[in-house]
N, C-alpha and C positions, 0 to 999 in steps of 0.2 A: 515302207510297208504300212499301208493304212489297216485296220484293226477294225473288224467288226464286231460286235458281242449280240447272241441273240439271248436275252431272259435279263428281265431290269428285275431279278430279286436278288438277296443279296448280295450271293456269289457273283453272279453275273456282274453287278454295281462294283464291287470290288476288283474283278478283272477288268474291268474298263477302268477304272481308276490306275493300275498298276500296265495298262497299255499307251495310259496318255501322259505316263511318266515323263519328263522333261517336255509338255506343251506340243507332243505326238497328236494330232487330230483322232477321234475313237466315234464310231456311229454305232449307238446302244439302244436296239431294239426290246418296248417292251410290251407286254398285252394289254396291262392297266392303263388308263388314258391318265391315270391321275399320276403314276411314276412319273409318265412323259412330260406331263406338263410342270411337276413338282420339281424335276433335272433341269426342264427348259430356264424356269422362273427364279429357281433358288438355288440350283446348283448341288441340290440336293434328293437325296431317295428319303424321306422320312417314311414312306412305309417299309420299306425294309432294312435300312440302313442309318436310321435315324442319327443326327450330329457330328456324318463323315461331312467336312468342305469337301464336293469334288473337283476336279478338275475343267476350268470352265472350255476346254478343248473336247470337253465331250456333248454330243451331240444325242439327242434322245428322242427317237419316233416310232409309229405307231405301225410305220410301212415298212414292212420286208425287202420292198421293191431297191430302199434306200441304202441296201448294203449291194448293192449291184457294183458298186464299184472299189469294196475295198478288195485286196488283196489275201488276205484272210478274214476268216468269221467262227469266230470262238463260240461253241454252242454248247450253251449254259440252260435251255430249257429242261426239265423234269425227265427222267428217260421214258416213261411211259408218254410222254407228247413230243419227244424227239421225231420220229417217223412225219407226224402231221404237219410240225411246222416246217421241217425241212420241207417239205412236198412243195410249198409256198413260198418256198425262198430262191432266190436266181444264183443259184451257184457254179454250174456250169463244171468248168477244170479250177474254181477258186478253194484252195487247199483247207480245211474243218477240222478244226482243232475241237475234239469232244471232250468236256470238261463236264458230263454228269455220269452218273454211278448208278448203274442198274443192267438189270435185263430184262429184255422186254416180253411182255406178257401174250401167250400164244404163241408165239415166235420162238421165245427162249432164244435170242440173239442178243448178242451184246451188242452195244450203243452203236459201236462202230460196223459194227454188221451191218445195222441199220442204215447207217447211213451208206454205205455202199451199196445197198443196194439200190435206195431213194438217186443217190449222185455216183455214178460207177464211174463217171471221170473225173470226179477230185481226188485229190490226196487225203487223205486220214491219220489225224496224229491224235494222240489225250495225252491231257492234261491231269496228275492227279498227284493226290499226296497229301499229308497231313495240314490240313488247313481252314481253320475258323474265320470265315470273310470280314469278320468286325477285326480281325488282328492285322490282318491284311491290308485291309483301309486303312488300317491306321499308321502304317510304317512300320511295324513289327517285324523281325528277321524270320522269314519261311523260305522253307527249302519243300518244291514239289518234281515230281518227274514226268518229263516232256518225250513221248514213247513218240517214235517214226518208226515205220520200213527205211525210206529212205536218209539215208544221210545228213545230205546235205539241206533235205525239209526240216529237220527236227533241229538241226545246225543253225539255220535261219532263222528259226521261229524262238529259239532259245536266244538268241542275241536280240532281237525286239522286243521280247517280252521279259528280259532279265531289268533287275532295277538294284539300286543298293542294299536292297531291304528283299528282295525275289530272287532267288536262285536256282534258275530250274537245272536239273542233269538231268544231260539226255540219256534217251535207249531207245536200242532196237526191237525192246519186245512189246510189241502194243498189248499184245492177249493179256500179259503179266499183269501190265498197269489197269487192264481194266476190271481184270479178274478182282484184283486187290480188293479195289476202290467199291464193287459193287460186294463181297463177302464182307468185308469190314464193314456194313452197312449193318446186317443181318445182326454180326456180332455184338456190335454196339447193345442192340435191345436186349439180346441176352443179360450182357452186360448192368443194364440198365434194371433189368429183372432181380440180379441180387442186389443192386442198391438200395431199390423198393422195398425189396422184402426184408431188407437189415441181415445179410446174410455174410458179413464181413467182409477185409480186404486181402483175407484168403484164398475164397473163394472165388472175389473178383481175380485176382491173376491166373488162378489155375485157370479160370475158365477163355482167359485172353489166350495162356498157351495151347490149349487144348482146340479154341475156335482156331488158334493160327495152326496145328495140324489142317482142320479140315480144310482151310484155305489151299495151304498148300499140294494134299492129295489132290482136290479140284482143279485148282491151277495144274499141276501137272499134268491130270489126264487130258487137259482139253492143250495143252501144247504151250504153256507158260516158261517161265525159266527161273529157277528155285532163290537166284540171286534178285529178280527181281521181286518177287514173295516177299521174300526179307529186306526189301527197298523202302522206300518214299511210298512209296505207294501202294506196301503192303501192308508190311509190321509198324512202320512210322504210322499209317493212317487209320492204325489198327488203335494203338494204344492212342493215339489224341481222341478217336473219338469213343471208346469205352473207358473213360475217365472222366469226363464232364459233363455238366447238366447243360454247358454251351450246344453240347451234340444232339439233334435232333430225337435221331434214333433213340439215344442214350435216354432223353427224357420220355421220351415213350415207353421202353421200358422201366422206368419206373414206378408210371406209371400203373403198367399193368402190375409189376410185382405189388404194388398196394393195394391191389383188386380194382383195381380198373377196369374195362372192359374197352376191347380196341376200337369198337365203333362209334362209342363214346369222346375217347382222346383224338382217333382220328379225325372225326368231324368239327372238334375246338382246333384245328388249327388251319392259321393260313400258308403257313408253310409247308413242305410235303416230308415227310418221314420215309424216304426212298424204300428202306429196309422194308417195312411193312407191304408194299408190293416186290419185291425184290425175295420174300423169303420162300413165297412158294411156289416160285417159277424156278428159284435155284436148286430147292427139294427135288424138282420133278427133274433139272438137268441133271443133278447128281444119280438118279436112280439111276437114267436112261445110263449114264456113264460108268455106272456099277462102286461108286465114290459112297462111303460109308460116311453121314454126318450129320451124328446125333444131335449137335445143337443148333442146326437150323431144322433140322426136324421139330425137334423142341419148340422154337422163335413159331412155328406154323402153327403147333398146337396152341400155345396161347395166344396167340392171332383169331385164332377159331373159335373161340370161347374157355378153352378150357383150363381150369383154376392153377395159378402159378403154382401154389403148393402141390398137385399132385403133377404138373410138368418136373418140377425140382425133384419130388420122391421118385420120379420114373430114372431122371438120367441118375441121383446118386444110384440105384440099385442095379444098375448095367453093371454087366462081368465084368470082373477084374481081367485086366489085359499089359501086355507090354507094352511102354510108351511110346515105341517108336512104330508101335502097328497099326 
């Protein structure tokens, strides 16, 4: 099974790296000419992945047209640009394993929606789970989960894409895994908000169990499955990335918890901070879904401008309530 990867940043670099495990051929498309030729020449991503050796089995271009012939194509672009490059790529019935974390804006579809709708006769799996692409390149033990409908897709694609050091478990819930992957986004900044603001490591846990409530009501009403919540790709991908300054999100919040202001951190990076478009597209689907969750409402409010200290005095002064309501 040949392996395509579409997004030369880091994730993406990393997945093709752990595709072309044991000297596997990997065509890894990316939009920067300077990734392409940086992979072609050196065998390397120094802008995104700076001092991984990759694998010289991987091949790196600038044409979409060039994954025309693998067998899978792992799509690793941003989810607000998923829809566009998919439109541009030949995919036909070739199966698309969605490995980014979002919902998409307007739409309010998740990744995989998307792509169903752009390719309605390929197969659709993701990819997700707690995972730092610099650990991952490096040989580091990670465990993510690989959601199908089908079976025997999700069965295949776990067996090419497993390595000594990659351990995907499959499932049948896709919603689950992607539900996960794009709330833990949201959570993170949260997260990243009491770090900023020096608000202890109290705080921070309540607010991990508390955001993994509202994961989980959301996941529920939109047709998730509770054991996958509590997966690889829910609570795993929950707690790696509101714990560290590695996590995008995370450092965005805090970012702002130090008085930052979002338009500011947003525009210093070259990387994307999924969460920050991801918080108020999932505000508006929880509304629609009648999903009560006060800390992406919160993640919205200080997205918007408005002062970390008076987001944190709003949510401590919410009613007292029972935990499991």
């Amino acid at each position: 099974m040949r392996i395509g990867v579409i997004g030369g940043g880091a994730w993406g670099t990393a997945l093709a790296q752990i595709a072309a495990h044991g000297g596997r051929a990997v065509t890894l498309w990316a939009r920067e000419p300077e990734v392409v030729a940086d992979i072609t020449a050196h065998h390397e991503n120094r802008s995104f992945l700076a001092g991984v050796a990759l694998s010289p089995t991987i091949t790196a271009t600038e044409s979409l047209d060039d994954l025309a012939g693998c067998d899978a194509i792992l799509v690793v672009a941003p989810a607000q640009h998923v829809r566009t490059v998919l439109a541009q790529a030949p995919v036909g019935t070739t199966p698309l394993v969605l490995c980014a974390k979002g919902i998409e804006a307007g739409t309010r579809l998740l990744v995989g929606e998307v792509a169903r709708q752009v390719h309605p006769q390929a197969p659709v799996a993701v990819l997700s789970g707690p995972t730092f692409a610099h650990e991952v390149a490096a040989g580091l033990p990670t465990a993510v989960t690989l959601a199908a409908v089908d079976p025997a897709l999700r069965r295949r694609l776990s067996d090419r894409l497993a390595a000594p050091h990659f351990r995907p478990y499959a499932s049948g819930d896709v919603i689950g895994a992607e539900i996960g992957g794009a709330v833990k986004n949201v959570l993170a900044i949260a997260c990243g908000v009491v770090e900023g603001a020096g608000l202890g490591q109290n705080a921070r846990a309540a607010l991990i169990a508390r955001g993994f409530a509202e994961m989980t009501r959301f996941g529920l009403a939109r047709g998730a499955r509770a054991e996958t919540l509590a997966g690889l790709s829910g609570l795993g991908d929950l707690v790696l990335t509101c714990s560290s300054t590695s996590s995008r999100n995370f450092s965005l919040g805090v970012g702002l918890g130090r008085g930052g202001s979002a338009a500011e951190l947003l525009a210093d990076r070259r990387t994307v901070a999924e969460g920050a478009f991801t918080a108020p597209v999932l505000a508006e689907a929880a509304r629609e879904a009648g999903v009560d969750m006060p800390v992406t409402d919160a993640v919205c409010r200080l997205l918007s401008g408005v002062a970390a200290s008076a987001v944190i005095g709003d949510l401590l002064a919410r009613p007292l309530r029972e935990e499991g309501a």
